[in-house]
BAFI-3210 file (N, C-alpha, C; in Angstrom, 3 decimals, decimal comma, padded with zeros to 6 digits):
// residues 262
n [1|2|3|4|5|6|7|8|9|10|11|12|13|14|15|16|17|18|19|20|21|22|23|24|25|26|27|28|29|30|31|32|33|34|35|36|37|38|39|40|41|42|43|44|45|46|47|48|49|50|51|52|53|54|55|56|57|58|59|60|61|62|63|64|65|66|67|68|69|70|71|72|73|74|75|76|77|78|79|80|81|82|83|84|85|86|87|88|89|90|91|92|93|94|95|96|97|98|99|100|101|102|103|104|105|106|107|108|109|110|111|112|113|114|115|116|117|118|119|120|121|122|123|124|125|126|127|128|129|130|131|132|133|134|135|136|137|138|139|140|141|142|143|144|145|146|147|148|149|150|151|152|153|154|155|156|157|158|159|160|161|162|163|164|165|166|167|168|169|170|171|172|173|174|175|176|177|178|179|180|181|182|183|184|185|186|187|188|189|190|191|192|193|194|195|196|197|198|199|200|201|202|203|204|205|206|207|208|209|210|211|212|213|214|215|216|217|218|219|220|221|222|223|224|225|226|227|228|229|230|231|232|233|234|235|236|237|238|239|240|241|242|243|244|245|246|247|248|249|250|251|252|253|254|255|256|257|258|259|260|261|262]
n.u [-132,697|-132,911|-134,552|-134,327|-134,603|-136,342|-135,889|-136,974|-135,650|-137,313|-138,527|-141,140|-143,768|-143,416|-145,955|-146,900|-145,714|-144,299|-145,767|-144,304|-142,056|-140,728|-141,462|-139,566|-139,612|-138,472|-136,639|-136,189|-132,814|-130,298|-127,088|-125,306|-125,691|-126,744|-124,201|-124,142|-126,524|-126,220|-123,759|-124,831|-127,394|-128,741|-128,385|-130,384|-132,645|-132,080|-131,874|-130,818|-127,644|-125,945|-126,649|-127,466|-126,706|-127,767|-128,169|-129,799|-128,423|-127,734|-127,822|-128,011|-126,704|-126,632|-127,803|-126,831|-124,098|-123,590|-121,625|-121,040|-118,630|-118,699|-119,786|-118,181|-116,917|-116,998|-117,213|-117,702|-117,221|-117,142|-114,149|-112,572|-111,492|-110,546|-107,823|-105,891|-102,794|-100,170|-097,391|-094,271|-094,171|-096,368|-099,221|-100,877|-103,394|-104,643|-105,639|-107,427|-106,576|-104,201|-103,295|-102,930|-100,221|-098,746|-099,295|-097,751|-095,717|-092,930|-092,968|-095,944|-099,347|-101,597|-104,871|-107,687|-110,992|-113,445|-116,242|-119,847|-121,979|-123,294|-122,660|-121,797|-122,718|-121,926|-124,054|-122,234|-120,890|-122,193|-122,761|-120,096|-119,700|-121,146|-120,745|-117,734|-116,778|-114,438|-113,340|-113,886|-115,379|-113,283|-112,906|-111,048|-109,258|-110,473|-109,464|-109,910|-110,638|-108,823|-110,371|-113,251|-116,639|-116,045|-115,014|-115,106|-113,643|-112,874|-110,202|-110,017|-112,830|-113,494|-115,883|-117,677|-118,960|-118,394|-115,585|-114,678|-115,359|-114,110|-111,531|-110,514|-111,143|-109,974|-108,151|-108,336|-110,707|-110,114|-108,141|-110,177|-111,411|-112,809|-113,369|-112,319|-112,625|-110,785|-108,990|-109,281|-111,458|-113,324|-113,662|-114,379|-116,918|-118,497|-118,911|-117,390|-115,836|-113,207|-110,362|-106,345|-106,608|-108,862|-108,043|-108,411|-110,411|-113,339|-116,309|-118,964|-118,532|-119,258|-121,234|-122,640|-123,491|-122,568|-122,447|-122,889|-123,608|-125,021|-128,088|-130,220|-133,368|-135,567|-137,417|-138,968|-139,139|-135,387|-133,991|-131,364|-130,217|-127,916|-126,435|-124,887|-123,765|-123,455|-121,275|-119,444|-118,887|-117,956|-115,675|-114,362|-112,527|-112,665|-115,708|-116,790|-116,471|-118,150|-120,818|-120,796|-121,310|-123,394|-125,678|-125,112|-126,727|-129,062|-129,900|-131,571|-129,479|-129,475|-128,646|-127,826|-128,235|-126,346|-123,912|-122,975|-124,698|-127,175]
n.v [-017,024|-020,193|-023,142|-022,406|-021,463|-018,593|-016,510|-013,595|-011,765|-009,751|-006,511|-006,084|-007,785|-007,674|-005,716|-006,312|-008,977|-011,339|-014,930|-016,655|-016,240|-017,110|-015,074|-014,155|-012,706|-010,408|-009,091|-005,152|-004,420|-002,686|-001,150|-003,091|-004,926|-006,257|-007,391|-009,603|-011,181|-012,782|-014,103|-015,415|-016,068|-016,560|-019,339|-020,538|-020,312|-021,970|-024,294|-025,813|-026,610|-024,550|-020,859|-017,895|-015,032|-011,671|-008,119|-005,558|-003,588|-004,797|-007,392|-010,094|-010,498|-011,644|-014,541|-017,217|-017,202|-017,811|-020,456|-024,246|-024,414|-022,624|-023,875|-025,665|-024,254|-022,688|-020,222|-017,616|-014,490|-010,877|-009,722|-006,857|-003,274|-003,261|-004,805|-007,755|-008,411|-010,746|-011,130|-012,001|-011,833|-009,982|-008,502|-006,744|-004,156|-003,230|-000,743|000,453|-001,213|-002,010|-004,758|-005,812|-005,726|-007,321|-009,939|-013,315|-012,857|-013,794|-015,220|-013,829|-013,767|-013,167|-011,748|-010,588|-008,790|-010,285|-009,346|-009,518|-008,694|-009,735|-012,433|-015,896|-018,895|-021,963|-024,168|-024,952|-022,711|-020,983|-021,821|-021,902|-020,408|-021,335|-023,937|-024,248|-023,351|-022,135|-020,394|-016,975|-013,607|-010,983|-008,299|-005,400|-002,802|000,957|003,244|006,582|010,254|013,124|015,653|016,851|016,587|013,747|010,981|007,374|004,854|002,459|001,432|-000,721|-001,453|-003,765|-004,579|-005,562|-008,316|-009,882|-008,941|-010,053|-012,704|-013,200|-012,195|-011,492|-013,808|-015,726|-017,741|-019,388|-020,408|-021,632|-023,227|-025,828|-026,231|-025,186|-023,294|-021,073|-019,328|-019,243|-016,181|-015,346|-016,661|-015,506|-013,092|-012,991|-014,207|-011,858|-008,351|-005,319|-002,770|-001,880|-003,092|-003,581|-006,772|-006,621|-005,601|-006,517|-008,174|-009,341|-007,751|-008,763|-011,405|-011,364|-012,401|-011,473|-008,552|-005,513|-002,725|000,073|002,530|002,548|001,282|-001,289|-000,330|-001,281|-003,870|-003,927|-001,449|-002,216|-000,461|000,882|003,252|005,398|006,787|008,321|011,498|012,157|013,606|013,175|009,981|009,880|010,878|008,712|006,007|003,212|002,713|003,600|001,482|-000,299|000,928|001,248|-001,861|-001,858|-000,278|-001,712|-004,268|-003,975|-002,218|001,141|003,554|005,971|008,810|010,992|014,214|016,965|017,980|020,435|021,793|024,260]
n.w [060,278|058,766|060,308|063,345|066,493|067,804|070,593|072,631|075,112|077,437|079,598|078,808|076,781|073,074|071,635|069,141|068,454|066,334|065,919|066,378|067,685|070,621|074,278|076,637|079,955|081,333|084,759|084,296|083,642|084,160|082,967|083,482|084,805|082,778|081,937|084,200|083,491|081,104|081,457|084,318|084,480|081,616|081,146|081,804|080,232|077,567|076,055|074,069|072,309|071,299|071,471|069,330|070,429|069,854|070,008|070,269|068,572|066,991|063,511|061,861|059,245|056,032|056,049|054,338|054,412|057,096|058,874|059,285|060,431|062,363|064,845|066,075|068,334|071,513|071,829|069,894|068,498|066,835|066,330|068,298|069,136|070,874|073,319|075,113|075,539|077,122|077,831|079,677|082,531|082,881|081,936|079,232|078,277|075,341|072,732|070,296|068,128|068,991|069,629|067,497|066,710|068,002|067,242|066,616|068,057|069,105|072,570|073,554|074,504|072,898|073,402|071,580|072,440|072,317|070,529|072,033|070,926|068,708|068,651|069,120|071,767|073,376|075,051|077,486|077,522|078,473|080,741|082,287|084,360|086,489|086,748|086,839|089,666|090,525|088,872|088,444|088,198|087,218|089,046|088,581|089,883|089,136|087,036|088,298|087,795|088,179|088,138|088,516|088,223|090,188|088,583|087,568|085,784|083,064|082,009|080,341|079,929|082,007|083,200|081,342|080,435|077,589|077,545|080,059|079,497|077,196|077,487|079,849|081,868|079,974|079,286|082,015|081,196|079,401|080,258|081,138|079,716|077,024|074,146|072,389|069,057|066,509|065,084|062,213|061,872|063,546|062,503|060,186|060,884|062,354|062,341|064,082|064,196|061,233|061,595|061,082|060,803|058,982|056,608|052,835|053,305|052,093|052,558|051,773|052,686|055,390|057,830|060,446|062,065|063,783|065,601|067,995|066,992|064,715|063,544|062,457|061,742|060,474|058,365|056,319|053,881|053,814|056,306|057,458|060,113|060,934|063,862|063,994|062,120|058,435|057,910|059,673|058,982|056,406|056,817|057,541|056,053|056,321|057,536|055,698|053,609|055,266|054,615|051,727|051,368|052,558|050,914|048,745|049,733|049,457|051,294|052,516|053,550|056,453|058,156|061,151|061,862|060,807|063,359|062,637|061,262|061,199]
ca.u [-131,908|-133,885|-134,641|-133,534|-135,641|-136,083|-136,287|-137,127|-135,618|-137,260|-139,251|-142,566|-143,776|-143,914|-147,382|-146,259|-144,309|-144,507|-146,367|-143,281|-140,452|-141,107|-140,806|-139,345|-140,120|-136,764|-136,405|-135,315|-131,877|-129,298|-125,788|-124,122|-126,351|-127,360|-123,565|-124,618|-127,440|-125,492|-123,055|-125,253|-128,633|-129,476|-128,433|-131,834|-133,623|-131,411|-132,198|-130,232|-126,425|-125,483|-127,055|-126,927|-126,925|-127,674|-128,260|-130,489|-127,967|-126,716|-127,748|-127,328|-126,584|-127,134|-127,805|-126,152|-122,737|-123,586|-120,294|-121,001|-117,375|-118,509|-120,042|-116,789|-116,166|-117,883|-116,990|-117,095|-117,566|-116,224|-112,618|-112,713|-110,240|-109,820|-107,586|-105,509|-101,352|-099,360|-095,850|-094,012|-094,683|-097,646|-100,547|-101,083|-104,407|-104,582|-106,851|-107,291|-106,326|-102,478|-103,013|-102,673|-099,038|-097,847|-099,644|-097,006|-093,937|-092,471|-093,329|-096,403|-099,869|-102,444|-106,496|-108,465|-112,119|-114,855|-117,635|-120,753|-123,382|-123,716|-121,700|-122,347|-121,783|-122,071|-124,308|-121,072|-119,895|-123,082|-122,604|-119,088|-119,177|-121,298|-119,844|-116,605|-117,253|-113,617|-113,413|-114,377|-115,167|-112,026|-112,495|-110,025|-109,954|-110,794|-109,148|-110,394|-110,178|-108,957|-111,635|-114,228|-117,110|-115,014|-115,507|-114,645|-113,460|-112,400|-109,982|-110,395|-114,047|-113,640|-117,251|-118,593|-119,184|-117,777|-114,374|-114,303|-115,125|-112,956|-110,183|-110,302|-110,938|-110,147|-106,953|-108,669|-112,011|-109,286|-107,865|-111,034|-111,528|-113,331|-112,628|-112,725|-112,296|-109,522|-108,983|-109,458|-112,903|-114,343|-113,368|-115,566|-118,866|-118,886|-117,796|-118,303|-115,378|-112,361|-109,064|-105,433|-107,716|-109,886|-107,326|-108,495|-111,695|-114,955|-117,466|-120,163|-118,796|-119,321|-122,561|-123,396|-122,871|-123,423|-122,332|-124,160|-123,503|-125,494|-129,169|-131,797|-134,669|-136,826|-136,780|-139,810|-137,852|-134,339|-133,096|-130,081|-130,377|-126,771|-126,402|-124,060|-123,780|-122,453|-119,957|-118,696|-118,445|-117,543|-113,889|-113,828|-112,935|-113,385|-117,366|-117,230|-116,731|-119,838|-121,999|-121,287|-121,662|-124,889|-126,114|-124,784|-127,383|-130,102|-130,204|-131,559|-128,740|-129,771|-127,658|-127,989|-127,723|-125,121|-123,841|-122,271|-126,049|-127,675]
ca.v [-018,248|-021,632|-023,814|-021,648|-021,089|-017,186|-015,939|-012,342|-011,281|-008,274|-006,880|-006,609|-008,751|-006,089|-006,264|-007,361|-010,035|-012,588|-015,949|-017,868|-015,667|-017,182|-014,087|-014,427|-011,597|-009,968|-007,502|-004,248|-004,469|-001,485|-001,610|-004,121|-006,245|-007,063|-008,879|-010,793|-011,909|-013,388|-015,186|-016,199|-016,672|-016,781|-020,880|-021,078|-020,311|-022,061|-025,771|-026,368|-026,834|-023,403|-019,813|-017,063|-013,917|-010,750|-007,192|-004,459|-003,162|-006,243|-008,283|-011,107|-009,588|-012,643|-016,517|-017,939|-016,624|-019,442|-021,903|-025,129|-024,365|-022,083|-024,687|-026,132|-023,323|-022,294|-018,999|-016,714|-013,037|-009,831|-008,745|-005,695|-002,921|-003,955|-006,602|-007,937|-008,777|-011,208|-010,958|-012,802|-011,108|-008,818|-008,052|-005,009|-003,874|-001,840|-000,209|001,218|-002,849|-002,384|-005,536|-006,596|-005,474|-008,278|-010,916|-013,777|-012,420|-015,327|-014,886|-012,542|-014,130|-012,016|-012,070|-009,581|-008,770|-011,115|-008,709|-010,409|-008,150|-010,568|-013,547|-017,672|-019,191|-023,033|-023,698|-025,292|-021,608|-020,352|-022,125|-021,874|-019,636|-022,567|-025,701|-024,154|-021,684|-020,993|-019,133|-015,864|-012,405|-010,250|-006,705|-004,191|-001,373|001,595|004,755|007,629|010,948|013,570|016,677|017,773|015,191|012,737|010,081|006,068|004,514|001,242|001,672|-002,275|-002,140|-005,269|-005,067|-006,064|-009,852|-009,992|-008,809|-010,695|-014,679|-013,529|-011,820|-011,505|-015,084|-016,741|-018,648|-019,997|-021,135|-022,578|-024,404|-026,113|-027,320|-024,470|-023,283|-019,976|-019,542|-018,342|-014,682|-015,272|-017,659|-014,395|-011,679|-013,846|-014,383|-010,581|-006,863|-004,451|-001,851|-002,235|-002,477|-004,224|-008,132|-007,023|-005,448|-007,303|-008,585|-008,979|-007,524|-009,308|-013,007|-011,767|-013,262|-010,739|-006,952|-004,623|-001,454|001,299|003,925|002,128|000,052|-001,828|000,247|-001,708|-004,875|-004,118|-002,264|-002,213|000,422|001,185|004,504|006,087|007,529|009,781|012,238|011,784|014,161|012,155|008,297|010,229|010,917|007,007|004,784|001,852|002,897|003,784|000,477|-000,703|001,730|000,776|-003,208|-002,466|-000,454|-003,349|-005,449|-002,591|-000,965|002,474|003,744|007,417|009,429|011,693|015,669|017,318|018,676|021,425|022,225|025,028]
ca.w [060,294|058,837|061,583|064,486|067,547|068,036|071,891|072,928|076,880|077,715|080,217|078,457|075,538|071,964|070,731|067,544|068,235|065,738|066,884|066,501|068,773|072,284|075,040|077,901|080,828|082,605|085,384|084,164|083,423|083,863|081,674|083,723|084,935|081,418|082,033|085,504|083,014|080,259|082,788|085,517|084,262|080,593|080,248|082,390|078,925|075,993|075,472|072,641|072,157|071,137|071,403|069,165|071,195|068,925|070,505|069,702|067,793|065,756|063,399|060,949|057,331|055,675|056,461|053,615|055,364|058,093|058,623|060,374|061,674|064,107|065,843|066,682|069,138|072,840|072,265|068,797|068,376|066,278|066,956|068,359|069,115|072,790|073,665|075,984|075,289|077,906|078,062|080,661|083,732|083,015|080,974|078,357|077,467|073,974|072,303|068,852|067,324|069,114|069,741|066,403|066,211|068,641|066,719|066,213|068,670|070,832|074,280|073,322|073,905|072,677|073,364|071,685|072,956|070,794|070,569|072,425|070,494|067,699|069,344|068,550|072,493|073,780|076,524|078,021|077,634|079,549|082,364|082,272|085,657|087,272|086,410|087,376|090,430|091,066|087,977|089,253|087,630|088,253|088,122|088,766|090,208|088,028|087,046|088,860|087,236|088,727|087,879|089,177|089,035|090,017|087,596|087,770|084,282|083,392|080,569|079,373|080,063|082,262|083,625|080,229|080,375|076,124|078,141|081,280|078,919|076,060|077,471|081,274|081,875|078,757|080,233|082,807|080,681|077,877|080,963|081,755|078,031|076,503|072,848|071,219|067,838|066,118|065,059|061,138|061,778|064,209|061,639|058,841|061,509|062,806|062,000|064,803|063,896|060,649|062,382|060,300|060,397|058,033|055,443|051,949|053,909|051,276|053,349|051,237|053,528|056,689|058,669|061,305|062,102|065,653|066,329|068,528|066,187|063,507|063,986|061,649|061,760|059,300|057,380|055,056|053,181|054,825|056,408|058,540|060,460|062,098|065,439|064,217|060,999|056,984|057,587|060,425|058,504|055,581|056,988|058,337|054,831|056,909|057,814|054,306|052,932|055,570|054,207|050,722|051,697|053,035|049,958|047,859|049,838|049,298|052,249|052,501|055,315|056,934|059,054|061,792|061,036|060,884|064,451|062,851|060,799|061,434]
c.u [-132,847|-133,573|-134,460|-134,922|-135,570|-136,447|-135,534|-136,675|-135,600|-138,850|-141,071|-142,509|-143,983|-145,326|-147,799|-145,330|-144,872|-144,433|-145,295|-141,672|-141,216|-140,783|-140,422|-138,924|-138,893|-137,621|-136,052|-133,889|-130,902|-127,948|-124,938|-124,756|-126,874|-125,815|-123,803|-125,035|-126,661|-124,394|-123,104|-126,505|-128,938|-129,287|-129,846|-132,961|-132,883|-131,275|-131,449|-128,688|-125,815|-126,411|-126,503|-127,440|-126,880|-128,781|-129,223|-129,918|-127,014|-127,711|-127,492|-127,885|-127,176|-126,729|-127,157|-124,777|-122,581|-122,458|-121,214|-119,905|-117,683|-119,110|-118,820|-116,089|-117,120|-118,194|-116,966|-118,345|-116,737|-115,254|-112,729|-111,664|-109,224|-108,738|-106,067|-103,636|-100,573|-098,215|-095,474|-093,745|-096,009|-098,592|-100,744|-102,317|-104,015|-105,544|-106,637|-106,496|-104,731|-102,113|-102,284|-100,900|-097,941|-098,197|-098,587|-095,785|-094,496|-092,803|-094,538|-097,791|-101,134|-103,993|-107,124|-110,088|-112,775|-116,286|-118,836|-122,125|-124,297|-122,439|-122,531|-121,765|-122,325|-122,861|-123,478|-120,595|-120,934|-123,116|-121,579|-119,390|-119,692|-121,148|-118,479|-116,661|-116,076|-113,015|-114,289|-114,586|-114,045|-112,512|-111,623|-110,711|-110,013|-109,769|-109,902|-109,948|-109,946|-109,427|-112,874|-116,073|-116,324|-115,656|-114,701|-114,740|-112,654|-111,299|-109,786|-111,992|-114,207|-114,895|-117,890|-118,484|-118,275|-116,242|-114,002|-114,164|-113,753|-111,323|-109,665|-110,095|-110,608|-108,947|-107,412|-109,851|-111,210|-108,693|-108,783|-111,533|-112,009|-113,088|-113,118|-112,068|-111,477|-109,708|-109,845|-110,971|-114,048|-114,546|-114,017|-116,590|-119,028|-118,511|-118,553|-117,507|-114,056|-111,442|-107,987|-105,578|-108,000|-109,205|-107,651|-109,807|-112,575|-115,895|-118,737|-120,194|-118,979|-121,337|-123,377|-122,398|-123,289|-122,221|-123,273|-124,139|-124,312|-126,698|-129,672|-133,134|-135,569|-136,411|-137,595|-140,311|-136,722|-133,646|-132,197|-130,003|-128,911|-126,882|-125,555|-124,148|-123,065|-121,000|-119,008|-118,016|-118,106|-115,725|-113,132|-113,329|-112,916|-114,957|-117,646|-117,442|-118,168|-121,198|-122,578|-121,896|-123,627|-126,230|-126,439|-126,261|-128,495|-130,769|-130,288|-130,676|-129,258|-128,641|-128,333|-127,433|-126,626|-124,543|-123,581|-123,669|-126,862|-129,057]
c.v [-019,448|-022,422|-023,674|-021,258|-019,470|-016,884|-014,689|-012,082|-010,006|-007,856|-007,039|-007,100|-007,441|-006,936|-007,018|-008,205|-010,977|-013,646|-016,711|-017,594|-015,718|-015,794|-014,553|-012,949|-011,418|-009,071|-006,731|-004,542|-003,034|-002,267|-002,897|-005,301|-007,260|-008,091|-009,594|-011,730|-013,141|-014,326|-015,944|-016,891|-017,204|-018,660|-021,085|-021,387|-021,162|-023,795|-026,485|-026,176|-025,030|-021,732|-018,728|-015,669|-012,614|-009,615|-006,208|-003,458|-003,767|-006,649|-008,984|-010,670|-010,835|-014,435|-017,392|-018,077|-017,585|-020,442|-022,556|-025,035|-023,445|-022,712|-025,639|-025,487|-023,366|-020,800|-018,219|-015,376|-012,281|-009,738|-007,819|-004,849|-003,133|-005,064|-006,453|-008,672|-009,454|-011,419|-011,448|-011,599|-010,100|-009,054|-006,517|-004,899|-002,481|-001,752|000,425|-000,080|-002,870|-003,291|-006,252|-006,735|-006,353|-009,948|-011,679|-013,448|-013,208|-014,533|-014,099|-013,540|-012,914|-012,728|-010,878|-009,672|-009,349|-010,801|-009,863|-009,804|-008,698|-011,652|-015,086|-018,347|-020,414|-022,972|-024,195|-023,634|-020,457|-020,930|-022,412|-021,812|-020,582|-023,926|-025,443|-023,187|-021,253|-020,394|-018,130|-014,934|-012,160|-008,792|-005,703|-003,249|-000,372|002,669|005,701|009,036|012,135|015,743|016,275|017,432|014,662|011,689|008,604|005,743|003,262|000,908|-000,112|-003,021|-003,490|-004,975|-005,647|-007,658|-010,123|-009,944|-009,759|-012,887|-014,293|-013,394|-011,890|-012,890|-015,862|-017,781|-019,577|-020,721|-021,934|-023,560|-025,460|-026,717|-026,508|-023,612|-021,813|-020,137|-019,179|-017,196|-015,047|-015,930|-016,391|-013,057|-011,915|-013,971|-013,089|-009,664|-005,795|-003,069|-002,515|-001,859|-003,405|-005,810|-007,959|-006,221|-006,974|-008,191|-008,330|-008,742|-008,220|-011,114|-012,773|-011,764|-012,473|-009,406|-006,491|-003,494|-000,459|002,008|003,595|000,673|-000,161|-001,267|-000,084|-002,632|-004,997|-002,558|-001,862|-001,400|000,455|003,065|004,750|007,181|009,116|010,269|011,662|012,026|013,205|010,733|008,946|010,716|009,255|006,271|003,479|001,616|003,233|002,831|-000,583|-000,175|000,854|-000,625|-002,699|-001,879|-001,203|-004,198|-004,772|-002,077|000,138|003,018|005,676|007,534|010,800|013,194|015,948|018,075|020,041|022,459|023,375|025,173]
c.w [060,186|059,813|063,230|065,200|068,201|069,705|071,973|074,620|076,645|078,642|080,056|076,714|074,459|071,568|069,591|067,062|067,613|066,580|067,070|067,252|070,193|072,839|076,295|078,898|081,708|083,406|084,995|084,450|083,352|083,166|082,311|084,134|083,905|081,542|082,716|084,882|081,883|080,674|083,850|084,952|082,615|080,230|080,702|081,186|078,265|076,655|074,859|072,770|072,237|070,781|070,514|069,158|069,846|070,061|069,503|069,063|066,634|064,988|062,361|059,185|056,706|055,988|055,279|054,041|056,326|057,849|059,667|061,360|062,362|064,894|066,615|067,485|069,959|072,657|070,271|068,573|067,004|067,290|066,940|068,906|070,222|072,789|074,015|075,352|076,783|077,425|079,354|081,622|083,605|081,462|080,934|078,089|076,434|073,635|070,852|067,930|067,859|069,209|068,628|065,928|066,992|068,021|066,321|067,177|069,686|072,364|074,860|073,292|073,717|072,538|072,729|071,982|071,899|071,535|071,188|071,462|069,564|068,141|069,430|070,484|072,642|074,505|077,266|078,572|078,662|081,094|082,873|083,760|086,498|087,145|087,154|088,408|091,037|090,120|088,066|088,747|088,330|087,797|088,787|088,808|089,341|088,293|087,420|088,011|088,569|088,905|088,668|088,146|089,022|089,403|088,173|086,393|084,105|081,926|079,848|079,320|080,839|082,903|082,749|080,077|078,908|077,074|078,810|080,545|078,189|076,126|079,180|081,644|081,028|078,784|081,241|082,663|079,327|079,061|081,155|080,522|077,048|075,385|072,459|070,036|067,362|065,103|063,602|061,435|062,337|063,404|060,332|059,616|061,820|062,504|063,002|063,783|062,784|061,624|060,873|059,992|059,240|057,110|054,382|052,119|052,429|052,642|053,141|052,308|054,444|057,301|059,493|061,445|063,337|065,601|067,077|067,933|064,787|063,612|062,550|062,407|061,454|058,530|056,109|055,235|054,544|054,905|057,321|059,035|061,076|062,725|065,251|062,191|059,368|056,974|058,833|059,936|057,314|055,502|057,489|056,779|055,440|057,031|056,121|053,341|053,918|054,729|052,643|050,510|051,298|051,834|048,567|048,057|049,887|050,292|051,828|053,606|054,781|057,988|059,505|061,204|061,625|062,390|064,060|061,949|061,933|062,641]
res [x|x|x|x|x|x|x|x|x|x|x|x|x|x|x|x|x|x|x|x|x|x|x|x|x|x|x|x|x|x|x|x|x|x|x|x|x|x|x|x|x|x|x|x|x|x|x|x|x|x|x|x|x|x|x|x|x|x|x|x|x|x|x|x|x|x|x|x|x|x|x|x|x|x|x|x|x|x|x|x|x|x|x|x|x|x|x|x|x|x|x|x|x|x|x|x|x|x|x|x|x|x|x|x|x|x|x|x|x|x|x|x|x|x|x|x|x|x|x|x|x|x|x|x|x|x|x|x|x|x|x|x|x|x|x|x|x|x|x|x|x|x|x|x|x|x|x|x|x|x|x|x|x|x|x|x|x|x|x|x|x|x|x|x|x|x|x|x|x|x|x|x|x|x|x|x|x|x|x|x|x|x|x|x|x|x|x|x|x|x|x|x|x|x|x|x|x|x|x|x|x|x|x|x|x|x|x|x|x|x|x|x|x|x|x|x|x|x|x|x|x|x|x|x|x|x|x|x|x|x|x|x|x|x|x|x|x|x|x|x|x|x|x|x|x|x|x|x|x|x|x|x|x|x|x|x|x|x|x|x|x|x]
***
């Protein structure tokens, strides 16, 4: 990104970090605390108006893709399949894009989750939780299974910080003045997974990418390695039109062997 100030959080510096990506030294981080971090602490680092957060499994396809209009938001991510439906008296979480099928019905408001893995936020939107401190994490209690380990499961993921701004709290950080973007503006800056959004989508406009099932391995030349097999994204035609994207932009993409291989 021209002109953009690169910072590294992690707990030791890489040897080969180019002279010009400040580091900055964490504690070890386990899966959730990496949200604490992103909600309590990280405005401590970010200087500048707006941060853009990208994960060790994201990142930015190409910089020409750049809108100034996402600076007109606190908040923008990928739409992802999560997300949250109010109806007068209660709240639905769906999964697998169900959300999408209330889109537009009176009385119906709908949040879906805006991926944080490659996510554009304010520092307004970083210090959301302390500027305002009676906006509160909420988390619910979990589903318990009932086998043998007993397991704890959270079927809306609300521990994940991406959840708890975009969809958990996002009523109560839109009360307070705070802007996310609207669906069509987040489904042009990010693509984690295709859901009924990105029907007719060019893949070639969108800005940034993250899934875990799929990293940048190498930028000289560029490859994309997946977590999981051919024969696996080979039954997806949604992962199928990523793939081809990213050969378009001459990626070499690899894939994991086959589970069912010898």
């Amino acid at each position: 990104m021209p002109g953009a100030h690169a910072l590294i959080c992690c707990p030791q510096k890489p040897a080969d970090l180019p002279a010009q990506i400040r580091h900055c030294a964490l504690a070890p981080l386990h899966y959730h605390e990496y949200s604490w971090f992103i909600m309590f602490a990280l405005w401590r680092l970010i200087q500048t108006d707006h941060v853009l957060i990208v994960q060790d499994d994201g990142w930015i396809l190409d910089a020409a893709n750049w809108s100034d209009d996402f600076l007109d938001y606190d908040y923008i991510g990928a739409p992802i399949h999560l997300g949250r439906v109010d109806v007068p008296g209660s709240s639905i979480w769906m999964r697998g894009f169900g959300w999408c099928e209330h889109l537009g019905k009176p009385d119906h408001v709908v949040m879906p989750v805006l991926n944080g893995g490659v996510s554009l936020r304010s520092r307004r939107m970083l210090r959301a939780l302390i500027d305002h401190p009676r906006i509160r994490v909420e988390i619910p209690p979990p589903q318990v299974t009932d086998t043998e380990p007993l397991k704890m499961y959270w079927f809306n993921d609300g521990l994940n910080e991406d959840v708890q701004l975009s969809a958990v709290l996002r009523p109560q950080l839109e009360a307070v003045g705070l802007r996310f973007a609207p669906l069509e503006l987040c489904a042009r800056f990010a693509f984690e997974a295709a859901g009924p959004i990105h029907v007719g989508m060019n893949m070639l406009q969108i800005f940034g990418l993250h899934g875990w099932w799929r990293r940048l391995v190498s930028i000289d030349p560029l490859v994309v390695r997946y977590g999981v097999s051919w024969q696996e994204v080979e039954v997806n035609n949604d992962e199928l039109q990523v793939v081809a994207m990213l050969r378009h932009r001459g990626y070499r993409v690899e894939f994991a062997a086959s589970p069912h291989a010898a």
